[in-house]
C-alpha positions in Angstrom: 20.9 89.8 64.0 21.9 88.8 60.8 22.8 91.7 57.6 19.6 92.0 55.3 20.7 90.3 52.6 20.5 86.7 54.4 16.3 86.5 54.7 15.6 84.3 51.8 18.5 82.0 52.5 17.2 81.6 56.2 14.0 80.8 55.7 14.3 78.3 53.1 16.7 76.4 55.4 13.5 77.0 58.5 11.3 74.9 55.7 13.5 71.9 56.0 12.1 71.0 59.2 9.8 68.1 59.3 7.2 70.5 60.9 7.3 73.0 57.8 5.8 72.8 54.6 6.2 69.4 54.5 6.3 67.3 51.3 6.3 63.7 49.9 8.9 64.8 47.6 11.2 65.9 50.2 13.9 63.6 51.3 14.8 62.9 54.7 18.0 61.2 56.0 17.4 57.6 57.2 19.2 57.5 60.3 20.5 54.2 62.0 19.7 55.8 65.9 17.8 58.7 67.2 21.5 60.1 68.2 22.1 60.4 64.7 19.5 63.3 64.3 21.1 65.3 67.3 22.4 68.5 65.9 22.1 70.5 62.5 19.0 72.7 63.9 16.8 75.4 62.1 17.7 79.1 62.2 13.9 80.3 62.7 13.3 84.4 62.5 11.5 86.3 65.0 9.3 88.0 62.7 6.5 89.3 65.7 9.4 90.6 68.3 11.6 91.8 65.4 10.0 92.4 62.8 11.1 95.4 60.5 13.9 95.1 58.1 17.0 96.8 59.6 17.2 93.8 62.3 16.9 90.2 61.6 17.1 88.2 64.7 16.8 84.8 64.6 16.8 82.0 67.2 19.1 78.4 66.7 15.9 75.8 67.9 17.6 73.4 69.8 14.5 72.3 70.9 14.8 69.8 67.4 17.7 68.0 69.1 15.5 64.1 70.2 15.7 64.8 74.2 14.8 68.8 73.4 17.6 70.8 74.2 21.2 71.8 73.2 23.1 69.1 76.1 22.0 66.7 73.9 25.1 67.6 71.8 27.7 67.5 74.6 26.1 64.1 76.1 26.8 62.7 73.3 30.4 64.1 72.4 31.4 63.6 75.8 30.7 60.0 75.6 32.3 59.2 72.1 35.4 61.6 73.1 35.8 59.1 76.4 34.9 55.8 74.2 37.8 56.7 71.4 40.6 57.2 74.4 39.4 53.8 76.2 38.6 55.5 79.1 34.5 53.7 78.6 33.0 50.9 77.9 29.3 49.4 77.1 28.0 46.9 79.5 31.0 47.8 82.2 31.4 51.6 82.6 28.9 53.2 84.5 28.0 56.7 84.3 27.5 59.4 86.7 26.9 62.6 86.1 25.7 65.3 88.5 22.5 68.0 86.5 19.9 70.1 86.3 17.6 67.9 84.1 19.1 68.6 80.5 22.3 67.3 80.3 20.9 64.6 82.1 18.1 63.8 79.7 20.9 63.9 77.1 23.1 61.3 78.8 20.2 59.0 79.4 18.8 59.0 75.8 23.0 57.8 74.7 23.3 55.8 77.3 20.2 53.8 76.8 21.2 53.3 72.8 24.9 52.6 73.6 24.4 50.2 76.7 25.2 52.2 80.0 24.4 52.1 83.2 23.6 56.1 84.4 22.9 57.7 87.6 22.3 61.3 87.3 22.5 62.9 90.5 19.6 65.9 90.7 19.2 69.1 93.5 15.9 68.8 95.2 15.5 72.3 93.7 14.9 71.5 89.8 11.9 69.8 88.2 9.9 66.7 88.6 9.2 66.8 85.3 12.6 66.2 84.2 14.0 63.4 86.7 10.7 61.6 85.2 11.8 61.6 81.9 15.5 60.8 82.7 13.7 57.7 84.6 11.9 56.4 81.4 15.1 56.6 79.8 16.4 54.5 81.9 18.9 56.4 83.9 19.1 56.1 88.2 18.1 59.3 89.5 19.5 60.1 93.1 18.4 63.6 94.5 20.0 65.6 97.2 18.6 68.3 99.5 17.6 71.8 97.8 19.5 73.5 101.3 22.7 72.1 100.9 22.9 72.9 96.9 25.4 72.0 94.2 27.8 71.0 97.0 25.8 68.2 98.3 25.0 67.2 94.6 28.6 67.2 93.7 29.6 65.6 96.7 27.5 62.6 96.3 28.9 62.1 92.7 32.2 61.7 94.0 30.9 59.5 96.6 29.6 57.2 94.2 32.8 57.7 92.0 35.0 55.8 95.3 32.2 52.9 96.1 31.7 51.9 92.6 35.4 51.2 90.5 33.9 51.4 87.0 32.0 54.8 87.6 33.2 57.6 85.3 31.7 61.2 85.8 31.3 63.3 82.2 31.5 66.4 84.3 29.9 68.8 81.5 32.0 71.4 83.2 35.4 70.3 83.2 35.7 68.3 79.7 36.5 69.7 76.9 34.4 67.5 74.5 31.5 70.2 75.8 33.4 72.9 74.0 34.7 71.3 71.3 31.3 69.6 69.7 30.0 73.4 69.8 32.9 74.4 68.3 33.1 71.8 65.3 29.2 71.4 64.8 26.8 74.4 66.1 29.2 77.0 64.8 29.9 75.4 61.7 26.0 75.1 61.0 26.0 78.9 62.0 28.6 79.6 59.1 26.7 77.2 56.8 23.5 79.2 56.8 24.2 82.2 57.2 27.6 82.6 54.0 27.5 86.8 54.9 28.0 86.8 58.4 26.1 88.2 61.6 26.4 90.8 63.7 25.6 89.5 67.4 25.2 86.1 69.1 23.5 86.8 71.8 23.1 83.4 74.5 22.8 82.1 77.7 25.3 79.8 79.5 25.1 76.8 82.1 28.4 75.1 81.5 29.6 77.7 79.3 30.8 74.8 76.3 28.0 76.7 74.3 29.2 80.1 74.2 33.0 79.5 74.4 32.8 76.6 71.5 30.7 79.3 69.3 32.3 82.3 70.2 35.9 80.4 69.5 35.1 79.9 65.8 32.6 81.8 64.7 35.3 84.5 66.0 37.4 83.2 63.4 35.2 83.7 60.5 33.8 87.2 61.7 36.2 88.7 63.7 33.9 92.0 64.3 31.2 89.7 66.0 30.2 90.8 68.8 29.3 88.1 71.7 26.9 88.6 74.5 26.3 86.6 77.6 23.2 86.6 79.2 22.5 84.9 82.9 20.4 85.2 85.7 21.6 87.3 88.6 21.0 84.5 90.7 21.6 81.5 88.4 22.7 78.0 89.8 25.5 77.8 87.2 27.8 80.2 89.5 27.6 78.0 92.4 28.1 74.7 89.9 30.9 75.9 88.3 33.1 77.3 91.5 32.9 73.5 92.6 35.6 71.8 90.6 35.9 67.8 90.5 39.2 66.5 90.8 39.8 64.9 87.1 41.8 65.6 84.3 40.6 66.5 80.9 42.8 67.6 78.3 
């Protein structure tokens, strides 16, 4: 929640989307690729759920980001981070990257822009939906069996990593590029629009880049922010991240 003072400020910033209050006189950014509009998302108010005065909570809409979800920022970052140290190359480096569907989705829509081969390697368990889209994007979608879980859908990644010599795996939970874009762009936009502060930042996690890159800086600038953690009792992210792939990240 932010402190009251900050309504006006919010919601002007909410009528900058393209999908509010639109107007011809409006200027938009011309944008050489669709991974140039990933990141710098609306701050919308819950006005229904929380809707008196003493508690403005509003939600950062990552949904805005082109393949409809935050990973889209650490697909990305991961990629550049690995392209500036020469560890990737278009045309020759081919990705691999074990996910749930979002992260995937992510990698697949910069992969197809920036000329990579990707194989995304899916648990039985997780959606249709999403290994279709991850297809029309282009990427290779392997799935393993929902009974043997992350292990077996880890285990193929590093199978594919030892048959094929120019596979690299992101591996969203072992690079640090996942914190850090959080850290340098969706806190900073946090700080940008809202100059007085806030109280809470409430989130889930999958990876945990999200909440460690935010929490990291917006620390910083509010040091009495309080941080909360929300995740299923049950959630798949426990059993991903107790499997740890053997490369090194600095």
């Amino acid at each position: 929640s932010s402190r009251s003072s900050l309504s006006r400020n919010i919601l002007s910033c909410t009528t900058c989307c393209p999908l509010a209050n639109f107007s011809l006189d409006q200027k938009m950014p011309r944008c050489e690729s669709v991974l140039d509009t990933i990141g710098n998302t609306p701050e919308v108010r819950l006005q229904h759920l929380f809707g008196d005065d003493e508690r403005k909570v509003y939600i950062k809409s990552e949904r805005f980001n082109p393949g409809g979800s935050i990973k889209d920022r650490i697909a990305l970052s991961m990629i550049e981070d690995a392209e500036q140290k020469g560890v990737i190359k278009p045309g020759i480096t081919e990705l691999v990257e074990p996910t749930s569907g979002n992260t995937g989705i992510g990698l697949a829509i910069a992969a197809a822009i920036k000329g990579y081969a990707l194989t995304v390697v899916v648990p039985e368990y997780y959606s249709e939906e999403r290994r279709r889209i991850m297809a029309a994007y282009g990427a290779r979608v392997e799935v393993t069996p929902a009974s043997q879980g992350a292990v077996a859908c880890l285990n193929r990644c590093m199978e594919i990593l030892k048959q094929r010599p120019n596979a690299w795996i992101p591996n969203q939970f072992e690079n640090y590029a996942n914190v850090k874009v959080h850290e340098e762009t969706t806190a900073q936009e946090i700080i940008r629009d809202f100059p007085e502060g806030i109280d809470y930042l409430i989130t889930g996690a999958g990876s945990g880049g999200h909440i460690t890159g935010c929490a990291k800086a917006l620390k910083k600038q509010w040091p009495n922010l309080k941080v909360l953690c929300v995740v299923a009792e049950k959630s798949r992210a426990y059993e991903a991240s107790e499997i740890k792939l053997p490369i090194q990240f600095e």
